[in-house]
N, C-alpha and C positions, 0 to 999 in steps of 0.2 A: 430583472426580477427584484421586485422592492425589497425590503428588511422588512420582518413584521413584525420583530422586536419580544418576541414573545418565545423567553427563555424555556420555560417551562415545554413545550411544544416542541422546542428547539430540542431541548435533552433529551425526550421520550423517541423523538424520529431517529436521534443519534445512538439511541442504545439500541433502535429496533435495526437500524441498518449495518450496524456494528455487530449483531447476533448473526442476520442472514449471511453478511458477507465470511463469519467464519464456517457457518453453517454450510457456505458454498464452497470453502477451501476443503472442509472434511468430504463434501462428492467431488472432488478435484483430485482430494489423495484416495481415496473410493476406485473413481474408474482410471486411475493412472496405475493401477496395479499392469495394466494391460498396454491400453491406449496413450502414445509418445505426448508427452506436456504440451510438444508444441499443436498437436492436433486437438488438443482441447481446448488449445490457447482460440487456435482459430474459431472453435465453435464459442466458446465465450464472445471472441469481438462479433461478429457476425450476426449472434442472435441478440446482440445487447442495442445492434443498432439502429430498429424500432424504436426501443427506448432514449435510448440516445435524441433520436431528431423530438421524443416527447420531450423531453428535457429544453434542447433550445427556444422549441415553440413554449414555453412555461416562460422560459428566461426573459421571452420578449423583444424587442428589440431589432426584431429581424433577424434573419440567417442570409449569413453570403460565405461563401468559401474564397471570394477575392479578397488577394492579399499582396503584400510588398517585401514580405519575409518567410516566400515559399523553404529556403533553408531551415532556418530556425524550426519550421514546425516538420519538417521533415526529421531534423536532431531531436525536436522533443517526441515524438513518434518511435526513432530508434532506442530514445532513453526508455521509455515508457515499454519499449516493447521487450526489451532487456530487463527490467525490473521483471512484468509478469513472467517471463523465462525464469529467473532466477527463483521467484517467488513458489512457482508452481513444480518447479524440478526440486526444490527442496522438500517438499508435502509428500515427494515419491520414494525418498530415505529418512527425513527427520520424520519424530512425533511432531502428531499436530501444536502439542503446546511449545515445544522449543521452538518450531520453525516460526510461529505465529509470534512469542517474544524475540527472534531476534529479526523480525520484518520490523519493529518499531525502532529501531535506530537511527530510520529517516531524519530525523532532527537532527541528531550530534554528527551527521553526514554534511546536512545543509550548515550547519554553524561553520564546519572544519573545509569544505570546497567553495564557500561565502569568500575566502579570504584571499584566495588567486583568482576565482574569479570574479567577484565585483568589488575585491579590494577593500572588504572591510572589514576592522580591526576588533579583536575579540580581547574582551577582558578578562580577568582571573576568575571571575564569576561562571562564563561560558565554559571555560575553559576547565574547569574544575569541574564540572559536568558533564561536559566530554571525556574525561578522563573515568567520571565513577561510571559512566556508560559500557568504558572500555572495560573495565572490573565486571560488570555485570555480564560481558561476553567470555571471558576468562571465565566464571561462576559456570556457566553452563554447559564450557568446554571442558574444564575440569570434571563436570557430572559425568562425561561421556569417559572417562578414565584420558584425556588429551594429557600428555607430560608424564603419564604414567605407565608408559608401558603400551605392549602394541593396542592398535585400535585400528578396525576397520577403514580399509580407506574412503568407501564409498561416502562413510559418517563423518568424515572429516571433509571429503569433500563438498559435502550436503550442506554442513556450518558454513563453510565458506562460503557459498553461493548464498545459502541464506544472508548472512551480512552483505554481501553484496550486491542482495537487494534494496537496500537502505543505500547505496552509495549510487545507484541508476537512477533509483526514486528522489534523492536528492536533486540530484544532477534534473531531473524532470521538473521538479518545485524550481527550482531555478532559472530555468529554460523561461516556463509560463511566467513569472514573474515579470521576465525581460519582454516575453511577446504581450503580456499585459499591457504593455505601460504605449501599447499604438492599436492594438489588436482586441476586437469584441470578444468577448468571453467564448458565446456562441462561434466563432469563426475559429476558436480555439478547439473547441469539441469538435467541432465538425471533423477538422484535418488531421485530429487526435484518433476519432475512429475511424475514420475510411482507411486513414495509413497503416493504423495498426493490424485491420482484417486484411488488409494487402498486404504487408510484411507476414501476418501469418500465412496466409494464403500460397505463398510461394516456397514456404518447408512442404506442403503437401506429397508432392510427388517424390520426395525423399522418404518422408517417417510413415506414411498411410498405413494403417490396420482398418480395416470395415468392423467398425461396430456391430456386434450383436444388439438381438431387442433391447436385452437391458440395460446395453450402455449408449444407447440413443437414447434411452427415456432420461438416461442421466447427465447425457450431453445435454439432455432440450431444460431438464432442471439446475443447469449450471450457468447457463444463456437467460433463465425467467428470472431467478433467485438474482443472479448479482444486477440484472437490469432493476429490479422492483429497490435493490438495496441503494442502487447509484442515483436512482428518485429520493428513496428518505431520504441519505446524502445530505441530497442539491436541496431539499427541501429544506431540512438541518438548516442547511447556511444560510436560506434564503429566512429562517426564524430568528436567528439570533447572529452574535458574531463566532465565529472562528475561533475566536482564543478563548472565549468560554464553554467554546464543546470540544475541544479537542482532549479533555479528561477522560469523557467518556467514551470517546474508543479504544481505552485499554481495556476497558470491559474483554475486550477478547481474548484476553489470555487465560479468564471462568472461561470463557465460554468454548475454547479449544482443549483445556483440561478437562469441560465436562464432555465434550465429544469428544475427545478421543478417547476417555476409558470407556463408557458406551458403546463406541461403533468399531474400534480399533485393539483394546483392553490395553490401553498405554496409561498407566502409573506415573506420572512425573516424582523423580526425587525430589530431595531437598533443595539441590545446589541450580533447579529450573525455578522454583521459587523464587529462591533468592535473587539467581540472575535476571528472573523478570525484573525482580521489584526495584532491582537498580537501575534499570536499564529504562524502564516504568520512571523513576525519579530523577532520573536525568534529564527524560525528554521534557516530564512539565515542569520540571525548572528552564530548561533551557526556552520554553513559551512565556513560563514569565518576564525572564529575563529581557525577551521580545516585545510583550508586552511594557513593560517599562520603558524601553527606549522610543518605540511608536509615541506613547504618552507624552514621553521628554520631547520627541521633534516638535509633537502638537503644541506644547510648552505646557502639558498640564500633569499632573502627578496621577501613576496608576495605583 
């Protein structure tokens, strides 16, 4: 799929996909009041896969599922399927706004597991934003009274899975990266969803609840929204580069404040704020700082 270069297009797909896809977490934490994360995981990959083979046919290129690093995308599939675990069982105890700031970690995950496994070496720059990352995690544990006296364990448990989401999702940016550099894009989605509706597919006969009417309507609207959203996306990228839209998917931390007091009556305090906005300032430094060093390999200044 070409570059069209055209920022502007680029930013508008990215804020609209960035809106749906939290718009889809608040009917995730919606019909998850009931229905086990992982049965909705599976109706997510499942109905998204439609969409999906639209996307590779967009990309071009052809589609093949042969390949020479059946493992690696098997691991990227387990990683991948492990994030949306973590991701979606956190939406079932956290507010939407906390859960949704600490899913943006991904980045100061990828800087900090960069270093044992592809070995590479982080400066005080990185490293300094990793650390106010970790401040901004603290900020929002703190809000939950964490250090201070008892606290629910499910809520503590919930933080933590949420962070570690950012540490699967990492481990996934990672994975692709490495099967990029032999592997078609498209040959990457392909094996990315069929594994992942197969990996969900096989909790089935353990967590099964049958849906009532209105939480199939909600399942089939979880499956249309994040497919329609995983098009902007790919569209996103296929507009501009990558390091100039990744700003605006923190938009979702409005946009999970303003759904949750709407659909949920969740108030975020202070210290979600704050811990966003660290955690928010970490990440796009630690893009610039990415930015930069791409430029220095090319030998040109960013």
């Amino acid at each position: 799929m070409a570059l069209r270069h055209d920022a502007r297009r680029g930013a508008l797909l990215m804020l609209a996909s960035t809106a749906l896809f939290t718009m889809m977490s608040a009917v995730v934490k919606l019909v998850g009041e009931r229905i086990p994360f992982f049965e909705i995981m599976f109706f997510r990959s499942i109905l998204a896969l439609p969409v999906v083979f639209l996307i590779v046919l967009r990309m071009g290129g052809g589609a093949s599922l042969a390949t020479q690093r059946f493992p690696q995308h098997v691991m990227r599939a387990m990683t991948g399927t492990a994030a949306m675990s973590c991701s979606f069982f956190a939406l079932t105890v956290l507010p939407l706004a906390e859960q949704t700031a600490l899913t943006f970690t991904t980045p100061i995950f990828v800087t900090l597991l960069a270093i044992p496994l592809l070995g590479e070496k982080v400066g005080i720059h990185r490293f300094s934003a990793v650390a106010l990352g970790f401040v901004g995690i603290l900020v929002i544990a703190l809000g939950k009274g964490a250090f201070m006296g008892p606290m629910e364990p499910w809520i503590i448990f919930g933080m933590v899975v949420a962070v570690m989401h950012g540490v699967f999702s990492a481990a996934t940016t990672l994975l692709v990266r490495s099967l990029s550099a032999t592997e078609r894009s498209t040959t990457i989605v392909l094996w990315q969803s069929l594994l992942m509706t197969g990996f969900t597919a096989l909790t089935l006969p353990f967590v099964w609840v049958t849906p009532t009417g209105h939480e199939w309507l909600l399942l089939l609207v979880i499956g249309l929204v994040g497919g329609v959203a995983q098009v902007m996306l790919t569209e996103a990228y296929a507009s501009a580069q990558v390091s100039s839209l990744g700003a605006y998917s923190y938009t979702g931390i409005l946009w999970a404040v303003l759904l949750g007091w709407i659909f949920f009556g969740e108030a975020p305090g202070i210290a979600t704020f704050v811990g966003s906005g660290l955690i928010v300032l970490a990440a796009l430094y630690i893009m610039r700082r990415e930015t930069i060093r791409a430029a220095q390999k090319r030998g040109t200044t960013a």
